[in-house]
C-alpha positions, 0 to 999 in steps of 0.5 A: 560477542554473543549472537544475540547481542549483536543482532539486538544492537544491529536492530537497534541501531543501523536495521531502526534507520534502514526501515525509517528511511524505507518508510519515507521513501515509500511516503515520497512515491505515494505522494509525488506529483503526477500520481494523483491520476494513476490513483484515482483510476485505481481507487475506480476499478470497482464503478467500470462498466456500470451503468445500473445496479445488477438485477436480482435475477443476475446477483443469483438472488430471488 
């Protein structure tokens, strides 16, 4: 069997179920229950710490 024919069935085949079962795995951790918090306080790192916008002095702007 030539190399390339078996790589391409193989993709077609057992590599196309590997992936889509991947592919759920990783929609089944995102979305199970609990991570709706570490996500949120994630998704919040930018707004720590901020009290007011920065100064034009501080942002290095005139």
């Amino acid at each position: 069997m030539e190399e390339y024919t078996f790589l391409r069935q193989f993709a077609d085949s057992w590599m196309l179920l590997a992936l889509f079962a991947f592919f759920i795995g990783v929609i089944i951790w995102v979305f199970r229950p609990g991570s709706k918090k570490k996500y949120d306080d994630t998704a919040n790192i930018p707004f720590r710490h901020e009290d007011k916008p920065a100064d034009r002095e501080e942002d290095g702007k005139k």
